[in-house]
C-alpha positions in Angstrom: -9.7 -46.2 8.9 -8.6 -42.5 8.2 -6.9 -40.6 11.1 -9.2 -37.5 12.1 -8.4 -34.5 10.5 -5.7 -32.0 13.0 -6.7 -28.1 12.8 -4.3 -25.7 13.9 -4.9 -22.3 15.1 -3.2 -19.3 13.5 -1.0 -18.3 16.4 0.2 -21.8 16.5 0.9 -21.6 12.6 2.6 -18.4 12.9 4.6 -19.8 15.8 5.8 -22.4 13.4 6.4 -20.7 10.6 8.8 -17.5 12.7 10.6 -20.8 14.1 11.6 -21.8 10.3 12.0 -18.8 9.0 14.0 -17.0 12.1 16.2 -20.4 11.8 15.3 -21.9 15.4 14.2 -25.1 13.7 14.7 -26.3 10.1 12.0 -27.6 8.0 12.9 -31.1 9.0 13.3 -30.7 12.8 10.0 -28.8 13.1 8.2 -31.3 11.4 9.3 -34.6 13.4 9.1 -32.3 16.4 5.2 -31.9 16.2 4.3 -34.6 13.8 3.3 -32.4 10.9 4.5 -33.5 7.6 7.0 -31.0 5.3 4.5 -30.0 3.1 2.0 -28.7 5.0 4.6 -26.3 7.3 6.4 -25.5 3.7 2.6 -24.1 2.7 2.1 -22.6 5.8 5.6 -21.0 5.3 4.4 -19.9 1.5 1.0 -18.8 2.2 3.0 -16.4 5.1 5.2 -15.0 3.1 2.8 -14.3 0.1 0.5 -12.6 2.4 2.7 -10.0 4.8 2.6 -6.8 2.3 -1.1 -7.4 2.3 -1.1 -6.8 6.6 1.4 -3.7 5.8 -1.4 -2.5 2.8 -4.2 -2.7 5.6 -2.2 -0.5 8.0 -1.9 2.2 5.0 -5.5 1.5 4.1 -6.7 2.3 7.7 -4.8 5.5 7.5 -6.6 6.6 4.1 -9.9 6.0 5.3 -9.0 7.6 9.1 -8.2 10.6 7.2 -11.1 10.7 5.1 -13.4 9.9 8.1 -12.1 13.1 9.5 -12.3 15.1 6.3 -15.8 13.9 6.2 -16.5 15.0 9.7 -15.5 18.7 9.2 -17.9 18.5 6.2 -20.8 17.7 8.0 -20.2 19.9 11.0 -19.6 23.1 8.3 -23.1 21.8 6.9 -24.5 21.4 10.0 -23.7 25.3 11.1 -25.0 26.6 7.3 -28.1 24.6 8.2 -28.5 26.3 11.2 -28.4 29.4 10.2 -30.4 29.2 7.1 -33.2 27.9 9.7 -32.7 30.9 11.6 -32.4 33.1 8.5 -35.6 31.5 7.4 -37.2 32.1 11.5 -36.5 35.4 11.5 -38.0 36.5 7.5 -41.0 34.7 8.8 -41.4 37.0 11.5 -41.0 39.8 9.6 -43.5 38.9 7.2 -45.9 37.8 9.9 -48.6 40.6 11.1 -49.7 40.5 14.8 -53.2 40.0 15.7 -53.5 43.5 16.6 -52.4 44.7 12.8 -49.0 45.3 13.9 -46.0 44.3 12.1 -42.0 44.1 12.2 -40.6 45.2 8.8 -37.2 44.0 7.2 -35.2 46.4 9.8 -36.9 45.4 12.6 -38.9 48.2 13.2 -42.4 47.9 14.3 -44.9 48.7 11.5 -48.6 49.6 11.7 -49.0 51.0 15.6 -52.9 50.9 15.7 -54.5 53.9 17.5 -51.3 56.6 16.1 
């Protein structure tokens, strides 16, 4: 009968591998130490190495896109404004344009228009 499988989490991998690679333990010691044969902590070992630039690429990554977030941002807040004021823009020529109910009106300048009874 086959031995159940053993899962290790990552800190514990990690642990192992700094312990080789920092020269606490040698390949050999670590492995009778915690039952675990060569190959697998000489994989773990690999797969570590092969995969540090990538954790150093994230970290530059994450800067990129923080500093596109923000440049984004400061886009949408400058739209945001020339939105604004092209609906109060709009508003206020609508007003202009519009007649009271009394046949008065308020021309481009502002002025009222159209006083009835003068």
């Amino acid at each position: 009968m086959d031995k159940p499988r053993r899962t290790y989490t990552p800190e514990f991998k990690v642990q192992m591998v700094l312990e080789i690679i920092n020269g606490k333990k040698s390949l050999g010691e670590a492995s009778r130490e915690y039952g675990i044969k060569d190959s697998v902590l000489s994989r773990w070992r690999q797969e570590f190495l092969e995969r540090a630039p990538q954790l150093f690429e994230q970290e530059q990554r994450r800067d990129n896109q923080a500093g596109r977030m923000a440049e984004l941002e400061r886009v949408i807040g400058r739209l945001t404004v020339q939105l604004e004021m092209a609906k109060k823009s709009s508003e206020v020529r609508t007003i202009c344009r519009r007649e009271t109910a009394d046949g008065t009106g308020i021309d481009a300048k502002g002025q009222i228009s159209g006083t009835p009874g003068l």
